[in-house]
N, C-alpha and C positions, 0 to 999 in steps of 0.2 A: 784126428784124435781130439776127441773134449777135454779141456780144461777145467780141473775142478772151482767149484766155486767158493770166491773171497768172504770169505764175512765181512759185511762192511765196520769200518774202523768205526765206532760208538765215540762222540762226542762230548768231552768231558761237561762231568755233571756237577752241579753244586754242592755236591759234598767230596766230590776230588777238589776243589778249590778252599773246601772249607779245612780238606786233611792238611793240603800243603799250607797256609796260613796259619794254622794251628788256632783256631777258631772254630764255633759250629755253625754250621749251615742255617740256621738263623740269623749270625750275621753278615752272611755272604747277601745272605738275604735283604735286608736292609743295609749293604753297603750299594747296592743298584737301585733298589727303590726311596731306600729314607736316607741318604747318607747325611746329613746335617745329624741323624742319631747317634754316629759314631765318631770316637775321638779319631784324631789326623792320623797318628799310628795306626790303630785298629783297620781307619779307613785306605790308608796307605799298604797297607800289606794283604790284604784284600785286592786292593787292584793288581799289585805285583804279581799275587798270584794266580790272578785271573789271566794277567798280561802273558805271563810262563808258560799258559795251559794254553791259551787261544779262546778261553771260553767267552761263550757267548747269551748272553740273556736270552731266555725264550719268548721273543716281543706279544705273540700272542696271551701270553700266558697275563704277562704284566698288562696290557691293556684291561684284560676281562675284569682285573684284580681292581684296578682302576678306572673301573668303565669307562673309558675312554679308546678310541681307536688310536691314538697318538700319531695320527696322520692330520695334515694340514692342507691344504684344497689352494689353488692359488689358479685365476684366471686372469691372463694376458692379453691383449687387445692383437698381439701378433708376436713373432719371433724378429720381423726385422730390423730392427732397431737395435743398439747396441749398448743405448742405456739399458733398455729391457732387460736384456741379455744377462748385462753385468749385477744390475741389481737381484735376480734370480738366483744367481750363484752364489752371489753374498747371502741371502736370507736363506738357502738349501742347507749354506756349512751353516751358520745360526741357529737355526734350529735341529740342526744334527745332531750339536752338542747340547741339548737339551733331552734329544730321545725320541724328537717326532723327523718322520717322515713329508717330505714336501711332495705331493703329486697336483701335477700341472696340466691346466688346459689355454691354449690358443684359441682365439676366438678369430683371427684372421680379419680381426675391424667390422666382422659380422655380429648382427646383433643376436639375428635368432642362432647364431653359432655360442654369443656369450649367454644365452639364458639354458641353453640344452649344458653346458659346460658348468655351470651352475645347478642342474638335474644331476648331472653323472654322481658329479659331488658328494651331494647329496645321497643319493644312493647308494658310494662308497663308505657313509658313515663317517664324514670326516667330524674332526671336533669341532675346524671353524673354518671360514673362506678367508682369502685376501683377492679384493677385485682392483685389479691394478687400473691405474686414468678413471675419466670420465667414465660414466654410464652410457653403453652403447644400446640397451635394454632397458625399459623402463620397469621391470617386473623384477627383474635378473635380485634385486639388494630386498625390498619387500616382498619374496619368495622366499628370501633365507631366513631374514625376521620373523614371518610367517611360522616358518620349522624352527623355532627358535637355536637357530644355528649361527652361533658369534662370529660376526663380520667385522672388518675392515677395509676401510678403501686407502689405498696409496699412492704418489705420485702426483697426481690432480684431484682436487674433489669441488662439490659445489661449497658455495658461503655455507658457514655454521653445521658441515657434514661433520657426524665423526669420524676420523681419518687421521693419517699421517703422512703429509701432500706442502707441498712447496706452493708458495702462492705467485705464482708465474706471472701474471697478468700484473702485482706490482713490481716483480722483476723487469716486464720490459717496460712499463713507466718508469723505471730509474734510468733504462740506457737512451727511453725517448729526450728524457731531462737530460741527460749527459751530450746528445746530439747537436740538443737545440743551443745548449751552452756553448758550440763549437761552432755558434753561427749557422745551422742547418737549417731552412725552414720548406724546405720539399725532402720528405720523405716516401718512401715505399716499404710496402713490409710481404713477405714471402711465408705465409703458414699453410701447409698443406690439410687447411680444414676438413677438405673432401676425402680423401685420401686418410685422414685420420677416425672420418664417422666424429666428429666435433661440431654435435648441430648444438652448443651453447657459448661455442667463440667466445669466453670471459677474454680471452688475451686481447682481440681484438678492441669490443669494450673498454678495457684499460690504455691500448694504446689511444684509441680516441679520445677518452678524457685526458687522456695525458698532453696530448698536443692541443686538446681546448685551451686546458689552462695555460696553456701561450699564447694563445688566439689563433691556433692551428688546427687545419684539417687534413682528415687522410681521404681525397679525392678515392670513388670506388674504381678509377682504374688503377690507383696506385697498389692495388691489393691484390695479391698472386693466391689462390688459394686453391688451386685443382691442381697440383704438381704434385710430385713424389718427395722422398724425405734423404734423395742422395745428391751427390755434385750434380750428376745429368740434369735432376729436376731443376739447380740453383741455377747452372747454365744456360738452362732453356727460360726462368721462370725472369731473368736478365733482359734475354730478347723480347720475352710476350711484354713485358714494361715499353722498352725502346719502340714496338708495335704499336702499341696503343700510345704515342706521343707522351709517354711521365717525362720527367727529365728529373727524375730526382738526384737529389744531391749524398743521400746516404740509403742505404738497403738496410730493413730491419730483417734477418734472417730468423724459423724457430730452432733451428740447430745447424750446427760448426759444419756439417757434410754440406749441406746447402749455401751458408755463405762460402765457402771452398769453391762450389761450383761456378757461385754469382763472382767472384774473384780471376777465378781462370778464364769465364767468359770476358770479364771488364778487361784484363790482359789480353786477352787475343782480339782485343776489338784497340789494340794499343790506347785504352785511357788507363791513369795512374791513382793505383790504393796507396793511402787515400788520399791524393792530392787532388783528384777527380772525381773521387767517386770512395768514398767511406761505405763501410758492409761489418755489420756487426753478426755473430749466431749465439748459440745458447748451448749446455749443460755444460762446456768448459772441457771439452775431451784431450786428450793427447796428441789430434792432430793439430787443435787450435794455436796452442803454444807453439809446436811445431813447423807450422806453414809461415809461406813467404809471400807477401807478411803474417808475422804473427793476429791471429784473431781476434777481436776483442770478442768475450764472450761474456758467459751467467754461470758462477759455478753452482751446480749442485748434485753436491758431493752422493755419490752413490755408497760407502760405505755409512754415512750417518744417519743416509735413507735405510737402508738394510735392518742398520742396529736398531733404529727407534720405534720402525713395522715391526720385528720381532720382541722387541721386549714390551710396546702397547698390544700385542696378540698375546703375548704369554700370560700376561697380568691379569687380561682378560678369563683367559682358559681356565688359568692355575687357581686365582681370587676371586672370579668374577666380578673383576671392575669392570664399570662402563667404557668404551672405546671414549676419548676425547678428539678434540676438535684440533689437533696440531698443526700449525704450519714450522716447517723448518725455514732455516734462515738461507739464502742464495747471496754471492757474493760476486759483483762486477770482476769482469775481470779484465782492463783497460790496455788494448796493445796494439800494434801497428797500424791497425786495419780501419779504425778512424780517427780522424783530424778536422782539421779547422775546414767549415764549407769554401767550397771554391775563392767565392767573394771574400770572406773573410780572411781567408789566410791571402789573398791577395792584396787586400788591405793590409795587414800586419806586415809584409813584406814592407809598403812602401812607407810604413814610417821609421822616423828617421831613431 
């Protein structure tokens, strides 16, 4: 036996919100498009009564009104990373509350994957990109110029890009400064350059001048740059050092999973962090602090990343200012996991 059919329940409209508010539908209207037009009362009872009904702005409607797509384009160099990750989800709710739409592509550290990711985009009609790190493409940023489509690059960028990117490469010249202070002068540094698609290595660059101006070098087998970006890599990337005869005295790791790993290898190989063997990592995570020993790491902060990407895109979209040239500030963050070099703290022992 057939069931007769429901009428589907009709979705309250902007003039049910406009009856229960006691207001007209004009400024229901302009409480979702212009609300800076309406006083806090007016604007306030408006939501309440939108909030009562469930209703919902017709986002197509409002875009066309606004020629704008109110969608925002954002490509990622991978999903594995956990800064990535987190910064994603902070700029998603950011611009939530604004009204746009965040749709996202991975480019898997592929290049021709970031420039096709960069098409799709485009051909979604977004308002504007965010291309997260380095340029894995060289086309990928003057393609979207090209289409006059407002860009941003975040996280890393080259000298004098407009962007809003942490200047990383004098971050780890401050932890090379801080090593060599400790009496250090054989380092090793661990950055999965290859693995990253980073054929412009600034970090490395920086740590090399950083150790000139002591009158230090980073010998090329001190350099680990074909590993992964977790403990296993830091683990393994520990032995390939010891392999190739380094004997260094501190590990410069580029993030906290990795020196983890160079850590639990230097322990299971019974030498002591850091009375042995000092290992510093980078973005400052939750297991840094955490771990035995605590990490000395590089904070940077992933909610200040978040807010500073969305509000230099907005400015952009909303005013049409120029994207600027921003570096945020990163902050050492000094803990267990290095000390005084061998020698030195053995000296320091024997005075009296």
């Amino acid at each position: 036996m057939s069931r007769p059919l429901v009428a589907p329940v009709q979705p309250p409209s902007v003039a049910d919100v406009a009856r229960l508010a006691g207001v007209s539908p004009a400024t229901v209207s302009r409480a979702f498009n212009t609300p800076q037009l309406l006083g806090a009362e007016t604007l306030a009872r408006v939501q309440q009564a939108a909030q009562q009904l469930s209703y919902q702005p017709y986002g197509l409607a409002r875009s066309l009104r606004r020629r704008r797509s109110m969608v925002v384009g954002i490509v990622l160099p991978s999903l594995d990373y956990g800064y990535y990750a987190g910064t994603l989800a902070q700029l998603q709710g950011l611009l939530a509350k604004e009204g746009y739409t965040l749709l996202m592509c991975s480019a898997n550290r592929d290049a021709q994957a970031e420039l096709e990711g960069v098409r799709a985009l485009m051909a979604q009609g977004v308002d504007g990109v965010v291309l997260f790190g380095r340029p894995l493409h060289d086309d990928s940023a003057p393609l979207l110029a090209r289409r006059g489509v407002p860009q941003l690059r975040c996280w890393s960028a080259l000298p004098d890009e407009p962007s809003v990117a942490f200047d990383h490469g004098a971050a780890l010249a401050d932890l090379v400064d801080h090593l060599v202070a400790l009496g250090h002068r054989r380092l090793a540094l661990v950055v999965p350059f290859v693995a990253l698609n980073d054929r412009f290595r600034a970090r490395l660059a920086a740590v090399r001048e950083a150790l000139a101006r002591h009158g230090l070098a980073l010998p090329p087998a001190a350099l680990v740059d074909d590993g992964g970006l977790d403990a296993p890599a830091g683990r393994a990337a520990l032995r390939t050092l010891q392999s190739r005869g380094v004997q260094a005295s501190a590990v410069v790791c580029s993030n906290d999973l990795i020196a983890a790993g160079v850590i639990i290898e230097a322990q299971a190989q019974g030498l002591r962090v850091p009375q042995d063997l000092s290992v510093s990592g980078y973005n400052d995570s939750a297991l840094a602090a955490a771990f035995e020993p605590a990490i000395t790491s590089v904070d940077t902060p992933v909610e200040l990343h978040a807010a500073e990407v969305a509000r230099v895109l907005l400015d952009a979209l909303r005013e049409g200012r120029p994207v600027p040239c921003l570096r945020l500030p990163t902050q050492p963050r000094l803990r267990a996991s290095t000390g005084p070099a061998p020698r030195a703290a053995s000296a320091a022992r024997k005075r009296p």
